[in-house]
N, C-alpha and C positions, 0 to 999 in steps of 0.2 A: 315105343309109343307110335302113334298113327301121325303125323302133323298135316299133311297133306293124301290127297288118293282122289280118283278120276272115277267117271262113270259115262262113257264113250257108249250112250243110248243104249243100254243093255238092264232093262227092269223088265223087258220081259218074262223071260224064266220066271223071277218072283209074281210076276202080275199072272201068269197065269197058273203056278201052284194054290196063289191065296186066293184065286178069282178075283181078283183085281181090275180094273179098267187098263190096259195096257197107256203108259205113260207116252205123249208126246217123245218121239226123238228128241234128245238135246246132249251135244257132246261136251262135256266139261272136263278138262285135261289137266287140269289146275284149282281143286277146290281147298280150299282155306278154312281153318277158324272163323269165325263169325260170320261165314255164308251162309245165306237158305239152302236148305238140301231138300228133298219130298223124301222120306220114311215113310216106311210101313209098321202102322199102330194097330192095336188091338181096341175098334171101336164099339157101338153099343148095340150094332147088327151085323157085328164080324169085323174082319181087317178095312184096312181102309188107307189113302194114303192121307199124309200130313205134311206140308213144310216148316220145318225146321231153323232152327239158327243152330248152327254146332259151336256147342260150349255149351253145358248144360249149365241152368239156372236154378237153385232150389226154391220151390214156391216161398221158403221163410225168408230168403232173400232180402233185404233191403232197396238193394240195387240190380244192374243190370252187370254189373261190374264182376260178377264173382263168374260170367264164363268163363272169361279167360284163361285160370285154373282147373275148368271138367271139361277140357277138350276129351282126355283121354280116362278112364278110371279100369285100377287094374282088378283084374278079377278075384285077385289073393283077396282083398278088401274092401271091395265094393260092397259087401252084405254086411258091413262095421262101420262105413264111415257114412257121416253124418246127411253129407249131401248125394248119398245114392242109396243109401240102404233102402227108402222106402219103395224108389224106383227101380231098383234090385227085384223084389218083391211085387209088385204091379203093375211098376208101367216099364213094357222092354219094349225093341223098336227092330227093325230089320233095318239098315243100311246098304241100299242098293248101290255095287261099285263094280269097276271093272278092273282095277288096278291100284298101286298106295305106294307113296316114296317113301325114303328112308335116305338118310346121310351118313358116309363114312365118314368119321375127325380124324386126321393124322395132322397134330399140331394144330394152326390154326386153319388147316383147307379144311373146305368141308364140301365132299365130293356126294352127288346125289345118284341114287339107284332107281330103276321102277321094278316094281314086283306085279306079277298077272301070271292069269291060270296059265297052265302048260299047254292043256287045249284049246285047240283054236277056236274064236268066239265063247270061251268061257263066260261067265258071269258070275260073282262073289257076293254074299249077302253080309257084312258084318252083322256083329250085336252088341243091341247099344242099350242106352236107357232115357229115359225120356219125361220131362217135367212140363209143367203149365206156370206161367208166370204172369203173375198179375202187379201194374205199378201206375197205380196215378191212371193216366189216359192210355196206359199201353200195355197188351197185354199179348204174350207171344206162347209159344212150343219152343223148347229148345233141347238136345239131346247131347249125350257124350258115347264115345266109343269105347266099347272094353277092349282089355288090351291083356294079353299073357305072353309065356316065355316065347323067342322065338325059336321057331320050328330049325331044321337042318341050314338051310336055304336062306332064310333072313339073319340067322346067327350071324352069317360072313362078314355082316355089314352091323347089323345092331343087334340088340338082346333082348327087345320086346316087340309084339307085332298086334295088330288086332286081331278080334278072335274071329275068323270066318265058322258060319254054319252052313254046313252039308245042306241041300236042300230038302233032305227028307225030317231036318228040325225042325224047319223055319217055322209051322203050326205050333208046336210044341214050346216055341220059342215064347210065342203071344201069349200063349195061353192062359186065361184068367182066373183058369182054374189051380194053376202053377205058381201058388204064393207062397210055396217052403222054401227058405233059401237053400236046404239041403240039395232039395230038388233041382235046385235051379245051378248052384254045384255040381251036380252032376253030369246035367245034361253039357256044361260048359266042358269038362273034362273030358268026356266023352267025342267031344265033337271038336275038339282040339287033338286028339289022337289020330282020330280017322282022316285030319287035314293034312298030314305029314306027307310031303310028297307033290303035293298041287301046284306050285308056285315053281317060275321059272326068272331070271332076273337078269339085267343091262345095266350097263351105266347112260345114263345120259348127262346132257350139258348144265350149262349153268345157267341157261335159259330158263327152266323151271325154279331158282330160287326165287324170282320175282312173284307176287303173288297177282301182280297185274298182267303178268302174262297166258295167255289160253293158246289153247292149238294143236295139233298133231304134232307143232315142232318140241312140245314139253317130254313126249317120250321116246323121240329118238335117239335109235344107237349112238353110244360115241366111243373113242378107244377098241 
């Protein structure tokens, strides 16, 4: 799964593939479930960006309750189950990041990793998917991350990871024209192959399980 991951002012790249407006600087070392994030959506004169709440919400919804469960949705199943098939099929999302934890359990420790590109000043797009919700006086965007097997490198520590796209998907990724699930299958497969290899990883402290805390000090080395 994804539970946490950073984006240390790097939406460049994406901003300028999509033509995008290049995002304000802002380094977040520590994002969470039910933070705003800004995504890239496929709007009604091309990409665009959007803030987000991560936890996807399905429009049928009753509540606002049911994020909490589509922080993550995995790729095996996303095009079956209920609250992403249609966003499977229409509405996907770029997630701008620059790095993503992950915890090892031996017993009850639970020891945390950061994972980021091997090169230097990389930049990592997840992909997500992305709903509208509407409730009484409130109505928001909210998105979940896909998630597949992990790669060599994330194995060590867990057995699923988000799925990064190469950035010569990321168009392909929006695309509105892109409503076969087969299709969209494919392209996820595809670009989970070609990622093998990207990712380099640390341990860091236990400063990052707090979700109150930010800073440069959430990825430093330790051990």
């Amino acid at each position: 799964m994804c539970g946490r991951f950073t984006n240390i002012g790097r939406a460049i790249i994406l901003a300028y593939k999509l033509g995008l407006i290049p995002l304000p600087p802002r380094h977040r070392y520590n994002i969470a479930p039910t933070q705003p994030v800004t995504v890239a959506v496929q709007g009604d004169a091309g990409p665009e960006w959007v803030e987000a709440r991560w936890g996807l919400v399905p429009s049928w919804s009753r509540d606002a309750k049911f994020a909490a469960r589509c922080i993550n949705a995995k790729t095996e199943t996303a095009a079956e189950k209920p609250a992403y098939r249609d966003a499977y099929r229409l509405r996907r999302c770029l997630v701008p990041a620059s790095g993503f934890y992950e915890w090892r359990r031996e017993g009850t420790a639970r020891t945390p990793f950061y994972f980021c590109p091997r090169e230097e000043g990389g930049e990592l797009a997840f992909a997500g998917l992305w709903e509208l919700w509407r409730g009484g006086d409130e109505n928001f965007v909210s998105f979940t991350i896909l998630t597949t097997a992990a790669d060599a490198t994330v194995a060590r520590i867990h057995d699923r990871m988000p799925v990064i796209l190469p950035s010569d998907r990321w168009e392909a990724w929006l695309d509105p024209g892109m409503w076969d699930a087969g299709q969209v299958d494919a392209l996820l497969r595809q670009a989970h192959g070609e990622g093998e290899g990207i990712l380099q990883m640390w341990q860091v402290g236990p400063y990052v399980n707090n979700v109150a805390h930010d800073g440069p000090r959430c990825i430093e080395r330790v051990g």
